[in-house]
C-alpha positions, 0 to 999 in steps of 0.5 A: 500500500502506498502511503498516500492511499493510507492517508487518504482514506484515514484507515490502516486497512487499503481499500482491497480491504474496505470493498468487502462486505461490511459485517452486520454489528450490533455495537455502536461505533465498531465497523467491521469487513468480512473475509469468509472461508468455508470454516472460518471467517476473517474480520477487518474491525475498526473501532471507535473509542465510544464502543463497548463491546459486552460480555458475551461468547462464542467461538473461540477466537484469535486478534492482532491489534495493529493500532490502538489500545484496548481493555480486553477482559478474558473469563473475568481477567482484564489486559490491556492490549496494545499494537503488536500484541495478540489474544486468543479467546478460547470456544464459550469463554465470556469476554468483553472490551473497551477502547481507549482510542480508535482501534483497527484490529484483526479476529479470526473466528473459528466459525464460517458463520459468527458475522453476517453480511450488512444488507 
């Protein structure tokens, strides 16, 4: 990616990225873009600081953060989680997060089906 298109569009993620389809999140503030394989799926998320993601589960789950900062409790254990850092999410474990800065991070879901397309 060159960088002029980085600054462009305010985004880490080229616009490759961005014309995929959006997910179908429920959570105000948190924008997200779908890769799907026949047994996983892959999301682009970009989160603005006033999102609260609630605790909830599902299927196990594993991020990278590439800009941002977040709290993230994992089955009652908080962390903060920085650019560079990674996490994983264990199958049925409660988890739940809050930003403290716009966020741009990478989940993969070991589901084919965790989000669905924005219609």
């Amino acid at each position: 990616m060159e960088k002029s298109e980085h600054k462009n569009n305010r985004s880490v993620y080229p616009d490759f990225i961005r014309n995929l389809p959006e997910v179908d999140v429920p959570v105000k503030g948190v924008r997200g873009w779908l890769l799907e394989s026949g047994r996983q799926q892959v999301v682009f998320f970009e989160i603005r600081p006033e999102a609260i993601v609630p605790p909830h589960s599902h299927c196990a789950q594993w991020g990278v953060m590439l800009e941002g900062e977040m709290d993230l409790t994992i089955a009652g254990d908080t962390f903060r989680v920085r650019k560079g850092d990674h996490y994983f999410i264990p199958e049925a474990t409660e988890h739940s997060a809050t930003f403290l800065s716009p966020v741009s991070v990478i989940d993969i879901f070991d589901a084919p089906d965790r989000y669905k397309r924005r219609k």
